[in-house]
C-alpha positions as CSV (number, residue, x, y, z in Angstrom):
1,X,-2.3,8.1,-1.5
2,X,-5.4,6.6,-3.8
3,X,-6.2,3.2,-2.2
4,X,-6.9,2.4,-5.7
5,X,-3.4,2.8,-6.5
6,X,-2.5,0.8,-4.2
7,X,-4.6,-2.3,-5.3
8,X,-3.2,-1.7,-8.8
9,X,0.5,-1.9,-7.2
10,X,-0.8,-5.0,-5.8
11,X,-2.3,-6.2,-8.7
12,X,1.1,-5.7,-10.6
13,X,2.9,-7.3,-8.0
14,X,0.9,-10.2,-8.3
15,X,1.2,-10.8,-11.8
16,X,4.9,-10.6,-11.3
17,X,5.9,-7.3,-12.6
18,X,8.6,-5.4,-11.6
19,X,8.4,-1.6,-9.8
20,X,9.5,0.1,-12.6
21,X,6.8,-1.7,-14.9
22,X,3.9,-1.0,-12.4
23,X,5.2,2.6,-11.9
24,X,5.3,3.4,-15.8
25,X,1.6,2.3,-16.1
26,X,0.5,3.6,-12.8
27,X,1.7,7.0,-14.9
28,X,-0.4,6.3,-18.4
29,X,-3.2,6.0,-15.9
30,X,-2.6,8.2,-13.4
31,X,-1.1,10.9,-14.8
32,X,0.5,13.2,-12.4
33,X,-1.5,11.8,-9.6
34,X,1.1,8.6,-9.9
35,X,2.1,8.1,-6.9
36,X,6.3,8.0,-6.8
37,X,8.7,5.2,-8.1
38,X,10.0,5.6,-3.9
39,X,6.2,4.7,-3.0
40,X,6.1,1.7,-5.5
41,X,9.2,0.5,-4.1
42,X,8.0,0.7,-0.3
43,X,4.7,-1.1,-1.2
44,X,6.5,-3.9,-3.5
45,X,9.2,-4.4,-0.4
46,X,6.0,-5.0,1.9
47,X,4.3,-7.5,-0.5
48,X,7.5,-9.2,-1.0
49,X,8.0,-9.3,2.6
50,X,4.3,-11.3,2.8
51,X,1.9,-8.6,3.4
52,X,-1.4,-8.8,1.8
53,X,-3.4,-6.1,2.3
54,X,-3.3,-2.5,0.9
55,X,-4.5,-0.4,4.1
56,X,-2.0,2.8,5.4
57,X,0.3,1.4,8.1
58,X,-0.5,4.2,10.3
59,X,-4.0,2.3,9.6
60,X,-3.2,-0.6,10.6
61,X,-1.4,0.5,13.5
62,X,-4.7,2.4,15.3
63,X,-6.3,-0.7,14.7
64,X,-3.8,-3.3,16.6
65,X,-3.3,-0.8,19.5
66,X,-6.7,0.4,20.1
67,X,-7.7,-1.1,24.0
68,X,-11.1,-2.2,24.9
69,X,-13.2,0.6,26.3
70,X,-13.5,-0.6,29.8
71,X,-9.6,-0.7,30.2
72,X,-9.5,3.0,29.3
73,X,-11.5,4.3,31.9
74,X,-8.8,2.7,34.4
């Protein structure tokens, strides 16, 4: 998915619209690129559920389970 998109979704979300509303412009924009109303919902439910920032989970994950170097070589 466009990281763009998601700072839009989070832009939207922000100025207090609802998924529907972001969806439908993230459409006149995005065209068939948009991503889907199920994706705008997931991303809305995290924001709403006090996440700020727009990185991929699986991201975010990589980075808060990476070990140090030194305890890998144990």
């Amino acid at each position: 998915m466009d990281h763009k998109q998601r700072i839009n979704m989070k832009f939207c979300f922000k100025l207090q619209k609802n998924a529907k509303e972001t969806h439908e412009m993230l459409k006149l924009v995005y065209g068939d690129a948009a991503v889907t109303m199920k994706t705008v919902y997931k991303w809305f439910e995290r924001f709403h559920n006090g996440c700020e920032s727009v990185k991929l989970r699986r991201d975010q994950d990589v980075l808060q389970h990476k070990k140090p170097k030194r305890m890998l070589k144990e």
